[in-house]
C-alpha positions as a Python dict, from the first residue, in 0.01 Angstrom:
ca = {
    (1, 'X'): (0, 0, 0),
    (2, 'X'): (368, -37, 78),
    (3, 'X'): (561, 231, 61),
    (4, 'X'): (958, 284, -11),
    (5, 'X'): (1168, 535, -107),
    (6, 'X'): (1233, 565, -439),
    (7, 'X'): (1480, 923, -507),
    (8, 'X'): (1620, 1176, -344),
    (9, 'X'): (1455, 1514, -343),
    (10, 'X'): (1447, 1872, -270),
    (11, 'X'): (1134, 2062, -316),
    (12, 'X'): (1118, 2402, -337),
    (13, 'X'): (770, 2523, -206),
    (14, 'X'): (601, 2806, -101),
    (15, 'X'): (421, 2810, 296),
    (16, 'X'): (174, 3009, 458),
    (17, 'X'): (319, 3207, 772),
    (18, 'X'): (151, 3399, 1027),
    (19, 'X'): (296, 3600, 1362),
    (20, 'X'): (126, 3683, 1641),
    (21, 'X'): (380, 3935, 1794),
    (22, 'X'): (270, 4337, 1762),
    (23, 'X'): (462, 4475, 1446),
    (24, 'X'): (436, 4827, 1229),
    (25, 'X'): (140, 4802, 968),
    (26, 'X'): (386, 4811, 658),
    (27, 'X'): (609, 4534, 763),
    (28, 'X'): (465, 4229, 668),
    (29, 'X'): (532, 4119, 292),
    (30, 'X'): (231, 3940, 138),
    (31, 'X'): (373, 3662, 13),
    (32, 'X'): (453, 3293, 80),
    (33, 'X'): (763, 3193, 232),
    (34, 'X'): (1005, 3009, 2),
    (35, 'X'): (1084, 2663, 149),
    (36, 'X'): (1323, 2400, 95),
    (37, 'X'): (1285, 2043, 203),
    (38, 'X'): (1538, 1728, 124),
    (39, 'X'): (1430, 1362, 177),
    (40, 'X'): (1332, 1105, -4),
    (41, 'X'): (1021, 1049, -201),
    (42, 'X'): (814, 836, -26),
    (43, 'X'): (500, 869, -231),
    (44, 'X'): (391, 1074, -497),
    (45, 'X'): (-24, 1090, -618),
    (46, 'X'): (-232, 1365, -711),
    (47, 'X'): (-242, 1530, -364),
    (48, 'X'): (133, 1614, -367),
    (49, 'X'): (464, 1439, -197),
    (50, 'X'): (511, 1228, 86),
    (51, 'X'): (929, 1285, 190),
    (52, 'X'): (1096, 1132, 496),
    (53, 'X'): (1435, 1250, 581),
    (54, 'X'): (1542, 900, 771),
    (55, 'X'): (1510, 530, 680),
    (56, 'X'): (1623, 308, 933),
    (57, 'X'): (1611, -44, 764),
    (58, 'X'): (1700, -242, 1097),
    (59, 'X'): (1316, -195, 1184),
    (60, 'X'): (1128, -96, 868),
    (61, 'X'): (1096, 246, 967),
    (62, 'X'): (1048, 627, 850),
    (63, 'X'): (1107, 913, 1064),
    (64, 'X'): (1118, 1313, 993),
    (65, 'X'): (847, 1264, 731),
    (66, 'X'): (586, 1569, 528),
    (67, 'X'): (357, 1567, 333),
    (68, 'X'): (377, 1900, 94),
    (69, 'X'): (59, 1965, -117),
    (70, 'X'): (119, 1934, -545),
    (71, 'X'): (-30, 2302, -535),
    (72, 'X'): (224, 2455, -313),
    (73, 'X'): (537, 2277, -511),
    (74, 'X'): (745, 2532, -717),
    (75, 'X'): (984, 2338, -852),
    (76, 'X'): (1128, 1948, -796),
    (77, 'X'): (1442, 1807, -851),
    (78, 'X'): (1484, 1438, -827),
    (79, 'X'): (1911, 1385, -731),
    (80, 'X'): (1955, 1036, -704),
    (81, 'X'): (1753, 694, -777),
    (82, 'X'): (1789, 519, -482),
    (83, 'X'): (1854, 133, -549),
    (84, 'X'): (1607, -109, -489),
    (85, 'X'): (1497, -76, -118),
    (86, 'X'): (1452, -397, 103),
    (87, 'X'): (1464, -389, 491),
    (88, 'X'): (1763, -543, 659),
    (89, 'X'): (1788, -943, 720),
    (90, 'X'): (1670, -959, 1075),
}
C-alpha cells in the first residue's frame, strides 16, 4: 500500500506511564497521562493512526513517525488538507 499524508493532526490521547524511582505510597495518580501529538496522518484503519512529523519529498521519505492505538484517542482534530502529495522531480 502506498502511503501519503493526507491532513494535519493533533491527537489528544491518553498513555500508560510507569517510574521506577522510590516515591511516598500516595503520590502516584491513577490515571493516564494526557498526550498531545502533531503530524500528519499517514494512515488511518481500524487499529488507530499512523502520524509522521517530517516529509522530506527529495527522497520519498517519513521520519518522526507513531503509531497511536484508536482506543487510546480522546479526541482528533484534522487542521489542514494537505494538497495532493507527489515526491519531488528527481
Amino acid at each position: 500500500m502506498k502511503r501519503k499524508p493526507t491532513y494535519l493532526v493533533i491527537i489528544e490521547w491518553g498513555d500508560a506511564w510507569s517510574g521506577s524511582h522510590w516515591v511516598d505510597l500516595n503520590h502516584d495518580v491513577a490515571r493516564a497521562s494526557k498526550i498531545i501529538s502533531v503530524g500528519y496522518l499517514m494512515e488511518e484503519n481500524k487499529d488507530g493512526y499512523l502520524i509522521t512529523g517530517r516529509v522530506d519529498r527529495d527522497n520519498n521519505d517519513v521520519g518522526n513517525r507513531s503509531f497511536i492505538p484508536r482506543g487510546m484517542v480522546q479526541k482528533i482534530t484534522r487542521l489542514k488538507k494537505l494538497k495532493a502529495y507527489t515526491p519531488a522531480e528527481k
